[in-house]
N, C-alpha and C positions, 0 to 999 in steps of 0.2 A: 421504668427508668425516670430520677425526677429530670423533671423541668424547670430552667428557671429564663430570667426574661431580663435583656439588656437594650434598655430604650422597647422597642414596641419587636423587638426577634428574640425569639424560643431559641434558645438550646438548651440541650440535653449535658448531663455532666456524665458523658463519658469519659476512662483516660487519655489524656491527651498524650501523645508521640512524644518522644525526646524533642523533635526538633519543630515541634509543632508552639504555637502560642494559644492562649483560648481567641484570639481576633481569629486567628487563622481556622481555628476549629468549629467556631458560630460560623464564618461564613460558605464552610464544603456544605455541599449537599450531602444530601440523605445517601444517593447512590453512589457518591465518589469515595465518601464514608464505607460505606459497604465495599468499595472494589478495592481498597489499599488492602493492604497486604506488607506486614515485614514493614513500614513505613516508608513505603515508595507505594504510587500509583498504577494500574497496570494497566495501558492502552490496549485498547481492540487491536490485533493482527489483520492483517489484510492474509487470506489464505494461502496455503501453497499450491503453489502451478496447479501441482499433479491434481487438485481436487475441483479446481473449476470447471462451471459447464462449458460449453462449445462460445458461447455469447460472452461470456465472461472472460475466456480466452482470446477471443478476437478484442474486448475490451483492451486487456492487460495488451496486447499486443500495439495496439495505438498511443497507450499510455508510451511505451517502453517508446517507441518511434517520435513524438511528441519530446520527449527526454531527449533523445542524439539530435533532433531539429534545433532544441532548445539550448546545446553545449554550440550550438552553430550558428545563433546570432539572431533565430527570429525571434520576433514579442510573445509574448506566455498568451496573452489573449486571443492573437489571430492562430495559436497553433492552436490553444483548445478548439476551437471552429472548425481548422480544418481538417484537424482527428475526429471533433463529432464528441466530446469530451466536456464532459463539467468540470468544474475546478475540484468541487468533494470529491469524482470519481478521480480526477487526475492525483491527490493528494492520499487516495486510497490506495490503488498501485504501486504509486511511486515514494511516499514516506517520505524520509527523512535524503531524499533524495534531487530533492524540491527545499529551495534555502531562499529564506525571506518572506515575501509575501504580505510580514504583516507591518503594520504601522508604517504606510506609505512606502515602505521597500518593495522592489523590482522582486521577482521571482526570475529564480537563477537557478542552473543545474547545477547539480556535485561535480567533482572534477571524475570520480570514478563510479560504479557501483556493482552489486552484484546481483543484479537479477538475472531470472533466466529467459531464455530467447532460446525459441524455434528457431534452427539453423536445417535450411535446403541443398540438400547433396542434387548434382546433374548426377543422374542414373540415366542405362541405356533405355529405361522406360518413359523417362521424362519426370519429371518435377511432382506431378500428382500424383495422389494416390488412387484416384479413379479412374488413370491409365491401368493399372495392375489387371483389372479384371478379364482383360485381352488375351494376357499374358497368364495360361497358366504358372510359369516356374515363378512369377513376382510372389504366390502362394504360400512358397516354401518360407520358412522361417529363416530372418538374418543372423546373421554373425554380428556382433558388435567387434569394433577395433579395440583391445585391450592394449597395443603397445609393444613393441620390442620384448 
């Protein structure tokens, strides 16, 4: 592919995008180049639930608590601290869920969202799961609630 050269930076003369200019196209990287698609960019996903480990799960779970702390009035910084949380991992989790941050704006919560959250049912076995073991019948497989 040729190369040509404007002031002292290389680029390549690929086609450029409808909506693209060559400023725009000299200054994507090599990989950002590569990940477009269809003329949109396509960001890393943070995974679904179902597939994190045990550690990454209690991650997301601090993230997500961090989030209702944060629709509640305290600083984004003293809650990263006392989740235990960096800003990248909290912006991993949490997306587009997380509004501001940059060029001197406050970091603010969404008004809603949709993650999902571990919800604890009071059973007569108690909250854990490693009461069950006591308890042969906790062995038997549940029922899920389907609804009227």
């Amino acid at each position: 592919m040729p190369r040509h050269f404007i002031g002292s930076r290389a680029i390549s003369m690929t086609p450029l995008r409808s909506h693209q200019t060559l400023v725009e196209a000299s200054s994507m990287s090599y990989r950002k180049r590569k990940r477009e698609k269809r003329g949109r960019l396509v960001k890393p996903r943070p995974p679904q639930y179902s597939s994190l480990t045990v550690h990454e799960k209690g991650e997301y779970g601090r993230a997500v608590d961090l989030l209702y702390d944060l629709r509640h009035g305290e600083t984004y910084t003293n809650l990263l601290r006392k989740h235990r949380l960096s800003a990248h991992k909290a912006h991993w989790y949490l997306g587009s869920n997380l509004i501001g941050g940059t060029r001197g704006k406050r970091v603010q919560a969404s008004k809603s969202d949709r993650l999902v959250r571990e919800l604890l049912f009071p059973t007569p076995f108690g909250r854990r799961a490693n009461n069950c073991s006591r308890f042969p019948a906790c062995d038997e497989p549940v029922e899920l609630f389907s609804g009227p």
